[in-house]
mmCIF file of the N, C-alpha and C atoms, coordinates in Angstrom:
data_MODEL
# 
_entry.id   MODEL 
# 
loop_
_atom_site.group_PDB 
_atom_site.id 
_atom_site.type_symbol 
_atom_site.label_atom_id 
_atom_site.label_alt_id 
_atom_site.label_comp_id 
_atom_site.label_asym_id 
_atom_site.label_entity_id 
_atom_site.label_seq_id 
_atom_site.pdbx_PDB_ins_code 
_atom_site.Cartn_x 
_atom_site.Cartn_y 
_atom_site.Cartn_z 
_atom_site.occupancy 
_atom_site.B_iso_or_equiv 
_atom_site.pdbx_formal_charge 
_atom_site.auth_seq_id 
_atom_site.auth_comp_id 
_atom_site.auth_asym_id 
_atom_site.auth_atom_id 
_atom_site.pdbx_PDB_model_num 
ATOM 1   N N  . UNK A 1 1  ? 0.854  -1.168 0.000  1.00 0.00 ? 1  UNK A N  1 
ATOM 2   C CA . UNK A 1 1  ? 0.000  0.000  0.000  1.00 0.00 ? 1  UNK A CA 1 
ATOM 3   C C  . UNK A 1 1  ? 0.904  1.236  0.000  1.00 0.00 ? 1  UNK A C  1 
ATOM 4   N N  . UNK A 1 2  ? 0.791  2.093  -0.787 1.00 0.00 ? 2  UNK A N  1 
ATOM 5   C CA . UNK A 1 2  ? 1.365  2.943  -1.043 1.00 0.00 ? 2  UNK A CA 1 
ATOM 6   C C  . UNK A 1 2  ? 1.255  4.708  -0.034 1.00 0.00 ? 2  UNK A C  1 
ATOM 7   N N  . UNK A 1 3  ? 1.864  4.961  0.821  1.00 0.00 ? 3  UNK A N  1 
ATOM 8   C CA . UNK A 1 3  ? 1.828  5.989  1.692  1.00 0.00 ? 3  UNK A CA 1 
ATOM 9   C C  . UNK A 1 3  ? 3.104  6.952  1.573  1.00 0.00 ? 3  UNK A C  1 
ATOM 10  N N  . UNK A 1 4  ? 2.698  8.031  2.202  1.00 0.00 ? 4  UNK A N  1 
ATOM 11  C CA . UNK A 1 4  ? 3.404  9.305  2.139  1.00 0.00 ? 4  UNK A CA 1 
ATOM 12  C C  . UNK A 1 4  ? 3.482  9.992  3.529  1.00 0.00 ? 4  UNK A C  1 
ATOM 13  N N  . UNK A 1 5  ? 4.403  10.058 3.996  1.00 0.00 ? 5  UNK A N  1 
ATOM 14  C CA . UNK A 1 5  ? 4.648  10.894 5.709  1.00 0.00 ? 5  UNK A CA 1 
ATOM 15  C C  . UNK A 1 5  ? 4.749  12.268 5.622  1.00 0.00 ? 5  UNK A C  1 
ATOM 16  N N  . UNK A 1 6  ? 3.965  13.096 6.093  1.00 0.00 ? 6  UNK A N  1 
ATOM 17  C CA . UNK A 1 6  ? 4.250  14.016 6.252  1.00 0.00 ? 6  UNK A CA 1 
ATOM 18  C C  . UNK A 1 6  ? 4.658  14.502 7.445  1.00 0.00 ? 6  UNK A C  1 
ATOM 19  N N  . UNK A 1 7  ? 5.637  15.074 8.284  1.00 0.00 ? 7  UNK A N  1 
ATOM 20  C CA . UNK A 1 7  ? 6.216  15.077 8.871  1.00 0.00 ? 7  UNK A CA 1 
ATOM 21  C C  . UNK A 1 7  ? 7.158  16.047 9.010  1.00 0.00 ? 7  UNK A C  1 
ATOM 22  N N  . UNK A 1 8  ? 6.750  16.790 10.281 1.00 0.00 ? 8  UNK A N  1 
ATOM 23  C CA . UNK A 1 8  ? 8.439  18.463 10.712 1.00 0.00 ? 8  UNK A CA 1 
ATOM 24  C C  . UNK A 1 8  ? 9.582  17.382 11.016 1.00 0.00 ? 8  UNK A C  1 
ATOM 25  N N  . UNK A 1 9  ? 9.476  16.381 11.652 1.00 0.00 ? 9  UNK A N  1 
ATOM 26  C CA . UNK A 1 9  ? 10.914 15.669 11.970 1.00 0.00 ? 9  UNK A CA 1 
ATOM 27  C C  . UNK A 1 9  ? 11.616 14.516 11.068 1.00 0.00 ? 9  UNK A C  1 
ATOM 28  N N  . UNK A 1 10 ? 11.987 15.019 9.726  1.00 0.00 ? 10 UNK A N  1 
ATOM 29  C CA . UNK A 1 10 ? 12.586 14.272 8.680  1.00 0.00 ? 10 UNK A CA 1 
ATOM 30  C C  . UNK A 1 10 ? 13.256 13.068 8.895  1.00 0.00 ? 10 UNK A C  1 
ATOM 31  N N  . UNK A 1 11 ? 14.153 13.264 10.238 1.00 0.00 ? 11 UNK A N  1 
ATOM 32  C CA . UNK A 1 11 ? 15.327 12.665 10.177 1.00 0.00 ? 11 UNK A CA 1 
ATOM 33  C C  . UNK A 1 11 ? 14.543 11.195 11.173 1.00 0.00 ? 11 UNK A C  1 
ATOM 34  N N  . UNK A 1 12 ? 13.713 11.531 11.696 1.00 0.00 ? 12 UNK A N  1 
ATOM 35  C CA . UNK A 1 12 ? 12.777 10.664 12.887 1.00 0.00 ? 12 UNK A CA 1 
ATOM 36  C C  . UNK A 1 12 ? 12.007 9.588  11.593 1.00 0.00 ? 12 UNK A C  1 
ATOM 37  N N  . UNK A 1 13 ? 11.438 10.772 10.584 1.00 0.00 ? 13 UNK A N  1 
ATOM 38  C CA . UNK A 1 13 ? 10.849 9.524  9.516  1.00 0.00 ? 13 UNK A CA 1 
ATOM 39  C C  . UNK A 1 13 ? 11.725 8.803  8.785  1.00 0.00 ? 13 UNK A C  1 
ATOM 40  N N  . UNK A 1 14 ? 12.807 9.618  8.312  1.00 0.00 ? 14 UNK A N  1 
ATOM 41  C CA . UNK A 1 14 ? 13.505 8.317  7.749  1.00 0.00 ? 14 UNK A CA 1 
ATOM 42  C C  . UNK A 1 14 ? 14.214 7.182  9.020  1.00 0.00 ? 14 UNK A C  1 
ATOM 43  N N  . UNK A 1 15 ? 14.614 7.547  10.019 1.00 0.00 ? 15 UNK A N  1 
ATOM 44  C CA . UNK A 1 15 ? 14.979 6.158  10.779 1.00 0.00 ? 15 UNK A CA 1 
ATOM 45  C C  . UNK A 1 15 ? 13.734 5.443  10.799 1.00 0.00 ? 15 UNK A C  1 
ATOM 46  N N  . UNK A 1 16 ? 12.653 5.084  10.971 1.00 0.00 ? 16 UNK A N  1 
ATOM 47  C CA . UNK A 1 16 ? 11.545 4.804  10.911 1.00 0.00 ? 16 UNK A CA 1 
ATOM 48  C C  . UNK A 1 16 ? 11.113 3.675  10.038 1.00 0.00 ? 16 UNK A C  1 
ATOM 49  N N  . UNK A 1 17 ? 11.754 4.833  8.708  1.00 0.00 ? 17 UNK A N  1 
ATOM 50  C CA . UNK A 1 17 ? 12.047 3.569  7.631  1.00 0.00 ? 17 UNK A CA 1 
ATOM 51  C C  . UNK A 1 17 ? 10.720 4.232  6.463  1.00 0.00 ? 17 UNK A C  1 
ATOM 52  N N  . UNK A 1 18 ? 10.293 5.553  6.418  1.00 0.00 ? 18 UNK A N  1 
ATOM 53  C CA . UNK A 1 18 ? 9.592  5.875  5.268  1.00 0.00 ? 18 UNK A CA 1 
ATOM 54  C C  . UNK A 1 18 ? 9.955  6.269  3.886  1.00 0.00 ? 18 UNK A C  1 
ATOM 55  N N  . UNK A 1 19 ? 9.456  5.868  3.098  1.00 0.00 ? 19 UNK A N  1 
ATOM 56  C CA . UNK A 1 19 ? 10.078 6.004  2.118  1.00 0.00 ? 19 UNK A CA 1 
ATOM 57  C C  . UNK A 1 19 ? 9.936  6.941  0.941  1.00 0.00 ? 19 UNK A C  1 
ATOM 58  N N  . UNK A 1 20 ? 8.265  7.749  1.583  1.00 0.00 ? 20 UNK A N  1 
ATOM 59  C CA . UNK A 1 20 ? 8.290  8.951  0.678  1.00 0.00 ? 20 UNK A CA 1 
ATOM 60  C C  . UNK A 1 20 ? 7.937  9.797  1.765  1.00 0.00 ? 20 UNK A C  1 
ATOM 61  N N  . UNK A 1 21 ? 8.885  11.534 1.375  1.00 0.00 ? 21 UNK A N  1 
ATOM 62  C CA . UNK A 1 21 ? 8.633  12.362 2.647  1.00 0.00 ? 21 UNK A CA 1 
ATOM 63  C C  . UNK A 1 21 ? 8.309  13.898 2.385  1.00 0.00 ? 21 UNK A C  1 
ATOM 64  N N  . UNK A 1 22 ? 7.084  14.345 2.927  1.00 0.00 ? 22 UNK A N  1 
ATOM 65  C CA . UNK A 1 22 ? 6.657  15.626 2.599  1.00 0.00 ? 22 UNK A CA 1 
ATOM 66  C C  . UNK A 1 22 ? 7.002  16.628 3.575  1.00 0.00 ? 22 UNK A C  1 
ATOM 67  N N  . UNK A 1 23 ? 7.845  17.381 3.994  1.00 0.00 ? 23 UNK A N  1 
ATOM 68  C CA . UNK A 1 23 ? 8.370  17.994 5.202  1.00 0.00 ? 23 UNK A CA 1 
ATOM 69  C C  . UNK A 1 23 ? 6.903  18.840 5.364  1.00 0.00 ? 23 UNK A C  1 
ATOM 70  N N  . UNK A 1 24 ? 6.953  19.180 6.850  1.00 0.00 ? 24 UNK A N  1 
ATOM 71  C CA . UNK A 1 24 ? 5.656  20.103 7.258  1.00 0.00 ? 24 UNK A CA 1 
ATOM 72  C C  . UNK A 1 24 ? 6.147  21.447 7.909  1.00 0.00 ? 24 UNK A C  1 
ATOM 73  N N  . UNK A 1 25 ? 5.610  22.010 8.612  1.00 0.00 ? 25 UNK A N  1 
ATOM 74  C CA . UNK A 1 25 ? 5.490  22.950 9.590  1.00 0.00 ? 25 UNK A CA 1 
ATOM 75  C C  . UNK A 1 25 ? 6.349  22.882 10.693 1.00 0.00 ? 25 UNK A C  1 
ATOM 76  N N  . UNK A 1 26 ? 5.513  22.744 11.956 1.00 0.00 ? 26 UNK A N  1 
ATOM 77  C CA . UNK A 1 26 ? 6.104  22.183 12.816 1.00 0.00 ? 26 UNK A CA 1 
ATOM 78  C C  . UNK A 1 26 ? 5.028  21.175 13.869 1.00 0.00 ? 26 UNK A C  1 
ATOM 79  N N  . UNK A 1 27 ? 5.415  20.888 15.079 1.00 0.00 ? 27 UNK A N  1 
ATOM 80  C CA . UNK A 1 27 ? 5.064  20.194 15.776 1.00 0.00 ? 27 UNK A CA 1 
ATOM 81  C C  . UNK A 1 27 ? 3.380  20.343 15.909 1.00 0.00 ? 27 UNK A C  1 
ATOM 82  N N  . UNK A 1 28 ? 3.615  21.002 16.628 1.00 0.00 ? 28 UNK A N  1 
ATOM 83  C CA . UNK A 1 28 ? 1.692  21.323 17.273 1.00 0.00 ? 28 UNK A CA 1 
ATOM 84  C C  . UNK A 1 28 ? 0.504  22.315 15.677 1.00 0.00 ? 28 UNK A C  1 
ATOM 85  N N  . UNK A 1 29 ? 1.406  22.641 15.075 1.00 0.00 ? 29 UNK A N  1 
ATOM 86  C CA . UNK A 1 29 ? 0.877  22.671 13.690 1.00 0.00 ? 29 UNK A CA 1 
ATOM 87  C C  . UNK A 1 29 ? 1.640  22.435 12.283 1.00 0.00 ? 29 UNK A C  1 
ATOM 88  N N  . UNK A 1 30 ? 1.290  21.464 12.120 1.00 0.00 ? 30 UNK A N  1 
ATOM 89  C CA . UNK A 1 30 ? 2.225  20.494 11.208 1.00 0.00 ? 30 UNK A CA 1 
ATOM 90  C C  . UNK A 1 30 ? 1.702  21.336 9.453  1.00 0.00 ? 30 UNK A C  1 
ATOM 91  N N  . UNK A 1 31 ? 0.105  21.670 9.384  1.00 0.00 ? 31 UNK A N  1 
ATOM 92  C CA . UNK A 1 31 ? 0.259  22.287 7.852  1.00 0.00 ? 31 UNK A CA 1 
ATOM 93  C C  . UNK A 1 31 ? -0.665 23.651 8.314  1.00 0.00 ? 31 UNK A C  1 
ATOM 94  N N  . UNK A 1 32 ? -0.353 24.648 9.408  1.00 0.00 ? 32 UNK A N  1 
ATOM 95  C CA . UNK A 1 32 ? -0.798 25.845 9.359  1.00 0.00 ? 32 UNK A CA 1 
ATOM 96  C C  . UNK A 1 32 ? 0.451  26.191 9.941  1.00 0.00 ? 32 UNK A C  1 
ATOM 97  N N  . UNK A 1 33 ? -0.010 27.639 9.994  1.00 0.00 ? 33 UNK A N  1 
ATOM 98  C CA . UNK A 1 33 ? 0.623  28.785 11.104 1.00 0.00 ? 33 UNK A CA 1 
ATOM 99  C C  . UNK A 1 33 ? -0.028 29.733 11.591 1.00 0.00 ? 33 UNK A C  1 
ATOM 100 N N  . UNK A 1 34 ? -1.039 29.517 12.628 1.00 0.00 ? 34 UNK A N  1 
ATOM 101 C CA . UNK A 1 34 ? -1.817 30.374 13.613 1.00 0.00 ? 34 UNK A CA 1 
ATOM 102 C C  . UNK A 1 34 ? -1.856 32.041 13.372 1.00 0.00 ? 34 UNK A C  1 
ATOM 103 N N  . UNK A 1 35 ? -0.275 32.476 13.151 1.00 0.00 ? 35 UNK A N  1 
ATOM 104 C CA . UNK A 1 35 ? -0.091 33.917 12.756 1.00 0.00 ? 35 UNK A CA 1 
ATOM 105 C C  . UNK A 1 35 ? -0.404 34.292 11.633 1.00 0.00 ? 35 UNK A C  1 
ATOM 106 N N  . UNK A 1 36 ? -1.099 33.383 10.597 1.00 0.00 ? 36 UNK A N  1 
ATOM 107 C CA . UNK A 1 36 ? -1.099 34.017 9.299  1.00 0.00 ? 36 UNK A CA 1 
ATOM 108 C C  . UNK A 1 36 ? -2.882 33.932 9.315  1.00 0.00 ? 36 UNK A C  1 
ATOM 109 N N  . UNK A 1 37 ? -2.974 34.521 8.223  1.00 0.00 ? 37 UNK A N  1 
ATOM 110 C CA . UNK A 1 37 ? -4.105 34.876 7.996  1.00 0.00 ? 37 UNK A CA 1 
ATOM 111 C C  . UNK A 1 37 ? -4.926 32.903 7.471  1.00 0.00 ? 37 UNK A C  1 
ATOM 112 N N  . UNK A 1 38 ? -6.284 32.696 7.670  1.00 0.00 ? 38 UNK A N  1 
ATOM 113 C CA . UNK A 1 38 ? -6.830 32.116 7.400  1.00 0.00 ? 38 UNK A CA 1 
ATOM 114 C C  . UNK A 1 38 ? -6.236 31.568 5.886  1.00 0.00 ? 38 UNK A C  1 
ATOM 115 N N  . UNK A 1 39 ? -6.663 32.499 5.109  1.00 0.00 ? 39 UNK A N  1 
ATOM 116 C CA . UNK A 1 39 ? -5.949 32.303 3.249  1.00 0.00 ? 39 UNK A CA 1 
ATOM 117 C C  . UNK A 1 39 ? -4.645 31.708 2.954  1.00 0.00 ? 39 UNK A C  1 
ATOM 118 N N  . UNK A 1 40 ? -3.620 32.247 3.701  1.00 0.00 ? 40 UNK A N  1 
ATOM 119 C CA . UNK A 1 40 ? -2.608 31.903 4.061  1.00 0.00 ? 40 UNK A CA 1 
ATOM 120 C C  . UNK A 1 40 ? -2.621 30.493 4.335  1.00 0.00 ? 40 UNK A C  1 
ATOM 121 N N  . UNK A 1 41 ? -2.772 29.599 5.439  1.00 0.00 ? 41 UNK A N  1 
ATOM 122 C CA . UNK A 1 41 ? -3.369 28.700 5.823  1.00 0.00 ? 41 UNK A CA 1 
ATOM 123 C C  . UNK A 1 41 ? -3.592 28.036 5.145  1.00 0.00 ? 41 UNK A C  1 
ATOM 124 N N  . UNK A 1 42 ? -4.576 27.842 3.962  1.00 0.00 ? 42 UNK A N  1 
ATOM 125 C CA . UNK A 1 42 ? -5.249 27.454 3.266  1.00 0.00 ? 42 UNK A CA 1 
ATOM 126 C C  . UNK A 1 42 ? -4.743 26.838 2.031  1.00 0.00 ? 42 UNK A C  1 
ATOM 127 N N  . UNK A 1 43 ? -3.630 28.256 1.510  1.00 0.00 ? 43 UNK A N  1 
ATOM 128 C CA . UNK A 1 43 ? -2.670 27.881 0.662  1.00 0.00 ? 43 UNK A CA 1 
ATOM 129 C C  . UNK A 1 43 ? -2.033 26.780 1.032  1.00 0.00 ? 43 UNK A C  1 
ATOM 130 N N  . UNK A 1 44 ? -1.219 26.899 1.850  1.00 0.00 ? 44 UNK A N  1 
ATOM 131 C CA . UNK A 1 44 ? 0.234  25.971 2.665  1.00 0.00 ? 44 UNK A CA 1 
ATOM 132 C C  . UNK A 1 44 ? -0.396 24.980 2.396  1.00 0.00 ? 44 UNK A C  1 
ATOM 133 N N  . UNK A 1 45 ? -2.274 24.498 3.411  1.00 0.00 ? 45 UNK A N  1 
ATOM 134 C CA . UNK A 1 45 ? -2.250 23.076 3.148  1.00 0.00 ? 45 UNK A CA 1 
ATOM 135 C C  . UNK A 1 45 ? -3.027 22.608 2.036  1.00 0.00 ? 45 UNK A C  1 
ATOM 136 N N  . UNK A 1 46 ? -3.111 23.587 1.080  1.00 0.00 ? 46 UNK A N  1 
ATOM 137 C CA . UNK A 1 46 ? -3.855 23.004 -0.185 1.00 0.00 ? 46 UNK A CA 1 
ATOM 138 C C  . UNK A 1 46 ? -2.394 22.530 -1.090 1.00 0.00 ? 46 UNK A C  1 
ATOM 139 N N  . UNK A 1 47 ? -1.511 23.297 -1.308 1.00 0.00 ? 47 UNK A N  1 
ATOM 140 C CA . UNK A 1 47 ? -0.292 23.152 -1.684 1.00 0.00 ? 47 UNK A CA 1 
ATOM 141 C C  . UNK A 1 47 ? 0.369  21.930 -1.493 1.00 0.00 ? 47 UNK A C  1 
ATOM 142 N N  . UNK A 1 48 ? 0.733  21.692 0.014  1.00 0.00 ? 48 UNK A N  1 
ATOM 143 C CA . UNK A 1 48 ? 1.717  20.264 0.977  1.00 0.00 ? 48 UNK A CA 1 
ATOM 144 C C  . UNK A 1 48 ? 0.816  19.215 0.715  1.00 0.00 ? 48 UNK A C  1 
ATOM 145 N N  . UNK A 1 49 ? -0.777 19.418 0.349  1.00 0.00 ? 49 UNK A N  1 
ATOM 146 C CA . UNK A 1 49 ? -1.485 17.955 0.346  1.00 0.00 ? 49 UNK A CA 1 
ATOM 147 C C  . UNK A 1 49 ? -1.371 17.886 -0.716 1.00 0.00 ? 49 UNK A C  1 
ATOM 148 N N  . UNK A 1 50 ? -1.532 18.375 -1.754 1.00 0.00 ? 50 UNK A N  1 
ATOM 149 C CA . UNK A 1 50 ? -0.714 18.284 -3.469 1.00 0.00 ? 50 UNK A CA 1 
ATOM 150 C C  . UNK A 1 50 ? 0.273  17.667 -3.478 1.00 0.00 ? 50 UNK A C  1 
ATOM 151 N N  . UNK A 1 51 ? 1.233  18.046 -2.851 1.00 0.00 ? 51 UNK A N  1 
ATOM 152 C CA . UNK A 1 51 ? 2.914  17.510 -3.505 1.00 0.00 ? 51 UNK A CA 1 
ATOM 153 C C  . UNK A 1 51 ? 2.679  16.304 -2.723 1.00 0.00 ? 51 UNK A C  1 
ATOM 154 N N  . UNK A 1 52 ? 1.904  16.036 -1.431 1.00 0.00 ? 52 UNK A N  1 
ATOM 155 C CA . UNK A 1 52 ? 2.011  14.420 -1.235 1.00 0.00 ? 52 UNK A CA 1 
ATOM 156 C C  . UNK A 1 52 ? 0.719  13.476 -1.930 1.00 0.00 ? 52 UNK A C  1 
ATOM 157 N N  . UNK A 1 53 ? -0.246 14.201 -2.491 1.00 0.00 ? 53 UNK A N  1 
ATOM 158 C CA . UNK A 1 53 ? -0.634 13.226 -3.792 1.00 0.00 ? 53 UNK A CA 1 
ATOM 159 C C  . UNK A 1 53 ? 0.157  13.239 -4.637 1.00 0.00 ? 53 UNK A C  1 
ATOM 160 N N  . UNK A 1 54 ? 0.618  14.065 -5.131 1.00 0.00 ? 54 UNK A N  1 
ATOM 161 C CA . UNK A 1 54 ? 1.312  13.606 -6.390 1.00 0.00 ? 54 UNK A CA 1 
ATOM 162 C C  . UNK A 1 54 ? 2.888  12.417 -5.926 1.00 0.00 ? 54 UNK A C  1 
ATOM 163 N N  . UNK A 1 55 ? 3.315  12.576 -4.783 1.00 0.00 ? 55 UNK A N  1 
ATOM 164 C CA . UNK A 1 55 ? 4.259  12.233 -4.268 1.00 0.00 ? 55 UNK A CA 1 
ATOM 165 C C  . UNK A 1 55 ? 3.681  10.336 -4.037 1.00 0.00 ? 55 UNK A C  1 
ATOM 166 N N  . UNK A 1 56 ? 2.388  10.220 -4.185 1.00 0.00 ? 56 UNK A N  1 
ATOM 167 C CA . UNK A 1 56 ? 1.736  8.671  -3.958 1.00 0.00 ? 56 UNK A CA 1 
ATOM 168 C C  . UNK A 1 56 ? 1.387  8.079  -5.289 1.00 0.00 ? 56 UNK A C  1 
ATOM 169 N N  . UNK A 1 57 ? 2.146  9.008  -6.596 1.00 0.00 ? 57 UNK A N  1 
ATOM 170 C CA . UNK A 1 57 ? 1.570  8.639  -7.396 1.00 0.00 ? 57 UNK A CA 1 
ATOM 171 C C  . UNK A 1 57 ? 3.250  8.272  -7.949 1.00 0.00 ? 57 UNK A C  1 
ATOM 172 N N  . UNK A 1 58 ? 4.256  8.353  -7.561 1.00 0.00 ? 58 UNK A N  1 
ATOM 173 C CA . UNK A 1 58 ? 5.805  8.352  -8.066 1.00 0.00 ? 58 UNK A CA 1 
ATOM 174 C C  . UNK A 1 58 ? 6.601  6.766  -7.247 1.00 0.00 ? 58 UNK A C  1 
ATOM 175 N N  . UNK A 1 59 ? 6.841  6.393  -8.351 1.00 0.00 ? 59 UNK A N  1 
ATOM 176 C CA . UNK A 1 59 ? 7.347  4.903  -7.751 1.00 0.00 ? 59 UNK A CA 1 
ATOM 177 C C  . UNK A 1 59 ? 9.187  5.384  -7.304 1.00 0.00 ? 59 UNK A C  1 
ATOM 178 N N  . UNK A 1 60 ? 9.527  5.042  -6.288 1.00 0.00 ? 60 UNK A N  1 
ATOM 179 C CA . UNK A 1 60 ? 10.654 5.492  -5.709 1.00 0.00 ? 60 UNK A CA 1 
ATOM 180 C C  . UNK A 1 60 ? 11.510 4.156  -5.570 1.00 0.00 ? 60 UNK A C  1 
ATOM 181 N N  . UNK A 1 61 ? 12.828 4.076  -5.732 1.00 0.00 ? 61 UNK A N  1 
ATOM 182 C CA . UNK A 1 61 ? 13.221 3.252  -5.113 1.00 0.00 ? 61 UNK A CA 1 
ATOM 183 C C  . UNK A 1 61 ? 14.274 2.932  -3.834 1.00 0.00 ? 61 UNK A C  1 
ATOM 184 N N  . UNK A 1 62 ? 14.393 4.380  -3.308 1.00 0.00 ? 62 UNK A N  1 
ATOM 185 C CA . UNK A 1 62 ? 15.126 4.796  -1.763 1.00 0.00 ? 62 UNK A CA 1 
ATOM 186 C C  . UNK A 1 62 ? 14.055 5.936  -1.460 1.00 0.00 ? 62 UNK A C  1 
ATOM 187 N N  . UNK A 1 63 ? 14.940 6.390  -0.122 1.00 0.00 ? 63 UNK A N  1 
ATOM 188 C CA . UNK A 1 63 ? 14.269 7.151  0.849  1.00 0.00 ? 63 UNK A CA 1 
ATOM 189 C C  . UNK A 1 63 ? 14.345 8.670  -0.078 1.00 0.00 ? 63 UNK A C  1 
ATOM 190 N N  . UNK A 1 64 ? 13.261 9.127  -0.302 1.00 0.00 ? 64 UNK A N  1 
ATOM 191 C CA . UNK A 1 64 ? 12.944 10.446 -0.414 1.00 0.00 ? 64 UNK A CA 1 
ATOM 192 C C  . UNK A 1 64 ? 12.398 11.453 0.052  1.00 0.00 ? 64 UNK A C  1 
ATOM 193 N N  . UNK A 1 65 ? 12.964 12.760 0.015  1.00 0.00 ? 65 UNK A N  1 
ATOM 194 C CA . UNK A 1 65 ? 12.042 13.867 0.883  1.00 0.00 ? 65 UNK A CA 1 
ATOM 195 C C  . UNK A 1 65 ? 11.513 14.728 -0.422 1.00 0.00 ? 65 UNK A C  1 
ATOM 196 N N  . UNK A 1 66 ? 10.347 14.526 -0.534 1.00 0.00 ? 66 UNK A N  1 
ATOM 197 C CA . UNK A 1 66 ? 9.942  15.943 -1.659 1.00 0.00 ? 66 UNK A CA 1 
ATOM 198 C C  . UNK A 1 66 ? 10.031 17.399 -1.384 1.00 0.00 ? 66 UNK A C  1 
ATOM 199 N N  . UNK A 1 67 ? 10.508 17.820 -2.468 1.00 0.00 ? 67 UNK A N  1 
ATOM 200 C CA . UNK A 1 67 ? 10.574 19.406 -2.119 1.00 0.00 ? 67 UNK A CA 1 
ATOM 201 C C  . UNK A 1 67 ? 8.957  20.272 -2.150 1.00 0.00 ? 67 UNK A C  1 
ATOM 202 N N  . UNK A 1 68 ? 8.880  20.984 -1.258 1.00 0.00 ? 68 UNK A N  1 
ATOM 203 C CA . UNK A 1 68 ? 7.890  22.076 -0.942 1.00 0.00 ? 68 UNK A CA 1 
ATOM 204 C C  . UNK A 1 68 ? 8.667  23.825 -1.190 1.00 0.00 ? 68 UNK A C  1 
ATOM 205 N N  . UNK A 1 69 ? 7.698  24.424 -1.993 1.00 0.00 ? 69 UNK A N  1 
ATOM 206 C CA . UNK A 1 69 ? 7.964  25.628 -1.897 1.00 0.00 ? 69 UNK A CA 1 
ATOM 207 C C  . UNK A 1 69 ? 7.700  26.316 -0.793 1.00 0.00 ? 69 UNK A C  1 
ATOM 208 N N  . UNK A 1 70 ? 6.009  26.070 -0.487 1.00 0.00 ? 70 UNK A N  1 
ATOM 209 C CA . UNK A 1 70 ? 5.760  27.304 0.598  1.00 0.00 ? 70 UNK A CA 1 
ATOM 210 C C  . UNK A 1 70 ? 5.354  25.952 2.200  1.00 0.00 ? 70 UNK A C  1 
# 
């Protein structure tokens, strides 16, 4: 079954053993940031849940972290 981690602590998912990786935010808000405006918000996690569909759709054969712009 094919999955995607998203995850602020990279280095925690790859010991772990994941094999596709969408970096996040941080801890207690992994795809917002409280200080930004709602829209803001919205972007980030319409954006990060994109690159990890498309990231479930890419056959890999080691550990990868996908790149995120925002």
């Amino acid at each position: 079954m094919p999955i995607v981690q998203m995850a602020n602590l990279i280095p925690v998912a790859k010991t772990v053993g994941s094999n596709k990786m969408v970096p996040t935010i941080s801890i207690p808000y992994p795809l917002g940031d409280p200080s930004t405006s709602k829209d803001e918000q919205w972007k980030l996690r319409y954006y990060r849940v994109g690159v990890a569909l498309e990231a479930l759709t890419m056959d890999v054969k080691e550990q990868t972290v996908f790149k995120v712009r925002i």
